[in-house]
C-alpha angles and dihedrals in degrees: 000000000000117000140202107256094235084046091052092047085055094044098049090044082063101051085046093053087054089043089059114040133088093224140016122212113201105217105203127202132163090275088074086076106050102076089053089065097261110144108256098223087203108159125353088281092055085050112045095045083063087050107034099165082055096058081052092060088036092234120155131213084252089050101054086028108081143045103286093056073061093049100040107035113008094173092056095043083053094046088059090038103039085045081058099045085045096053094035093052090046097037117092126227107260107246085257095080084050081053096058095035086065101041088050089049079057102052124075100247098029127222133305122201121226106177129149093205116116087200094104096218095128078067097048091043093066101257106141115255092240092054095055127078117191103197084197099046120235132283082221093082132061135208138162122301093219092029120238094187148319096314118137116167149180122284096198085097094066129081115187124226110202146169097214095194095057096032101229139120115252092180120081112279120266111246135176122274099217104060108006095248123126119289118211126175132292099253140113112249140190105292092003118174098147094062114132104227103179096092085049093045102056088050086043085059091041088060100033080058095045098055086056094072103055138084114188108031126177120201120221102199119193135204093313110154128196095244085090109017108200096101091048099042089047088055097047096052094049085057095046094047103028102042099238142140134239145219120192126203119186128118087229136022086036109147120119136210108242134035081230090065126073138243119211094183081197149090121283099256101039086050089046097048094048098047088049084062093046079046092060121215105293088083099052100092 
C-alpha cells in the first residue's frame, strides 16, 4: 500500500513511540468495535437502523439504555440487551487486538487495557483479565435491579431467547439469585444510580497500581469520541502524570494535544496494520 508522504511520517512517528516506550495502554472507545462488525450507534439514525423495531417505538439509546426501560418494560430492555450479549459473545475480535497484544508481550512492562465498551472482546482476544479495566463495567456480568447488596455475577449462564425484529425477549427474564427480583447487566446507564461499581473499582486499582510502575508510556488511544469523554480524559491524564506520549487513532475527532503525539485520521485495523509494518518484523510474533 502506497501511502501519502505526510500520512507515512505519521505513520512511522507512531511505530517509533511504541519502539520506545516501556508500556503501552491501550485507550479503548466505541470505534474499537467497529471494525469487528459491531453496529456505531453514533447518532439516533445510526441507532435506531441497528434497532429498527426501536425507531418504531422512537426510543433512543438513551431511552432503552438505563434503569427505568428495566422498570417499565423488562421484555423489551432485555430484547436490546440480550440482542448485544448475544453479538458480542458470536462476534470475533478484529486482527487489530492480536496486533497490541503482541506489541505489549515485547515491552518491558507490558500493556494495560482502559475501555469503556461492555462488549467483553479485550477478554476473548487473549489480554489477561487483570490487565483490563472496563470504566463502564461489562454486559457480561449481572447484578440486582434494585440492588440487595453488593452481588455482581456471571452472565455465561444465561442464553437469551429473542424475537430481533421486535426486539424482545421470548425466553423467561434473568433475576437475581439472591432475592428473586429482576437482574439486569453489569453496566453504567444513562442516570444510573443503581450501578454496582465494586467489579470497576478494583480494575480501576490494578491499573491505578500498574501505572505506578512505568516510566515511558505511550498511549494507544482507539476510536474514543468526545460525546462521552471517559476514554479521552483518561488518556490525557496518563500523558500529563505519567509523562507519556500519545497516538491517536480515530476517522474522525482525531487531533491531537501536542505536536510530540500522533494522529492516525483512520479505522482501528487499517492504523494498526500500518503502524506493524512500520513496526518490522521483529514484532510480529
Amino acid at each position: 500500500m502506497t501511502l501519502e508522504p505526510n500520512l507515512r511520517d505519521l505513520v512511522e512517528s507512531a511505530a517509533r513511540l511504541i519502539s520506545q516506550a516501556d508500556a503501552i495502554i491501550i485507550a479503548a472507545g466505541a470505534g474499537m468495535g467497529v471494525d469487528s462488525g459491531l453496529p456505531d450507534f453514533r447518532g439516533v439514525n445510526g441507532f435506531w437502523k441497528a434497532y429498527p423495531a426501536l425507531a418504531l417505538a422512537e426510543m433512543s439509546f438513551q431511552d432503552i439504555a438505563s434503569p427505568e426501560a428495566f422498570q417499565d418494560d423488562p421484555a423489551t430492555a432485555w430484547g436490546f440487551y440480550g440482542h448485544r450479549l448475544k453479538l458480542y459473545r458470536e462476534t470475533p475480535p478484529h486482527p487489530g487486538f492480536g496486533l497490541l497484544k503482541t506489541w505489549g508481550g515485547k515491552l518491558d512492562r507490558g500493556c494495560h487495557v482502559f475501555t469503556s465498551n461492555i462488549d467483553g472482546h479485550f477478554q476473548a482476544a487473549g489480554f489477561s483479565v487483570d490487565s483490563i479495566c472496563e470504566c463502564h463495567g461489562s454486559i457480561h456480568h449481572l447484578q440486582c435491579t434494585k440492588p440487595c447488596g453488593s452481588h455482581v455475577w456471571s452472565a455465561n449462564g444465561f442464553k437469551p431467547v429473542l424475537d430481533e425484529e421486535a426486539c424482545r425477549l421470548l425466553g423467561e427474564l434473568p433475576v437475581c439469585p439472591h432475592c428473586g427480583r429482576l437482574a439486569r447487566p453489569n453496566v453504567m446507564m444513562f442516570s444510573d444510580y443503581e450501578w454496582l461499581e465494586e467489579r470497576a473499582e478494583q480494575q480501576s486499582a490494578r491499573l491505578k497500581t500498574w501505572l505506578s510502575t512505568v516510566h515511558r508510556p505511550v498511549v494507544v488511544e482507539i476510536g474514543a469520541g468526545t460525546a462521552i469523554p471517559s476514554v479521552r480524559s483518561f488518556s490525557h491524564n496518563v500523558v500529563r502524570q505519567h509523562s507519556g506520549r500519545l497516538i491517536r487513532i480515530n476517522p474522525r475527532e482525531f487531533d491531537v494535544p501536542t505536536c510530540d503525539d500522533v494522529a492516525l485520521p483512520m479505522g482501528s485495523v487499517e492504523a494498526l496494520s500500518l503502524v506493524a509494518v512500520a513496526l518490522g518484523p521483529s514484532w510480529a510474533s
